[in-house]
N, C-alpha and C positions, 0 to 999 in steps of 0.2 A: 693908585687907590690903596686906602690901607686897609687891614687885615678887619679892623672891624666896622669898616662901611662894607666891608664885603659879607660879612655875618649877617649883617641889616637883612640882606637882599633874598628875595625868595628863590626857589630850588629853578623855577625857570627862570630869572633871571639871569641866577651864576651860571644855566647852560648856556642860554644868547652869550653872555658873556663870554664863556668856555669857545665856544664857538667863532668868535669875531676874535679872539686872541689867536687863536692856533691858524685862521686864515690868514691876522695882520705878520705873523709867528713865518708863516710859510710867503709870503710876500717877501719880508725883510731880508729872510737867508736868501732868493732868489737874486734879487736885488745886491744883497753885500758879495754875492759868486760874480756877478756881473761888474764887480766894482762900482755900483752905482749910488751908494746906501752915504747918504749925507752925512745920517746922526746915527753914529754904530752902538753908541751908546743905548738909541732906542728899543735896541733888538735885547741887548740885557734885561730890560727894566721890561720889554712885554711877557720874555720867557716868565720872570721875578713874577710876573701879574699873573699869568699861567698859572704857577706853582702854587701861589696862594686859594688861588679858587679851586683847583681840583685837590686844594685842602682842607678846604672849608667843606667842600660837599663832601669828601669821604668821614669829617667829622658827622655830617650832618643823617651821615647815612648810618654811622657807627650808632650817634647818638637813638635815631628812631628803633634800631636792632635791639637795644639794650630794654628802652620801653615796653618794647612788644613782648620782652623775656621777662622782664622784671615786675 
């Protein structure tokens, strides 16, 4: 998903989101300890999807801070 469908998306959204990543996140590593993990590539690109939504919300948290001051 790219960084600006993830913008689109509203503040519960990116947490369901946040949330089914860090579950798929801990599955995968379980899996790839197990040597079980088909596509190891997957487990990059979900961390990657991670990274961007808990950077989209701390913009999004940054941006309402700034509102609220300004």
């Amino acid at each position: 998903m790219r960084a600006s469908e993830i913008r689109r998306k509203s503040e519960a959204e990116l947490l369901g989101r946040l949330e089914e990543l860090r579950m798929t996140i801990s599955q995968m590593t379980m899996a790839r300890n197990a040597n079980r993990l088909e596509k190891p590539h997957e487990l990059a690109r979900a961390r990657r999807s991670l990274a961007c939504v808990l950077t989209v919300l701390a913009e999004n948290k940054r941006a309402s801070a700034q509102e609220k001051a300004g």
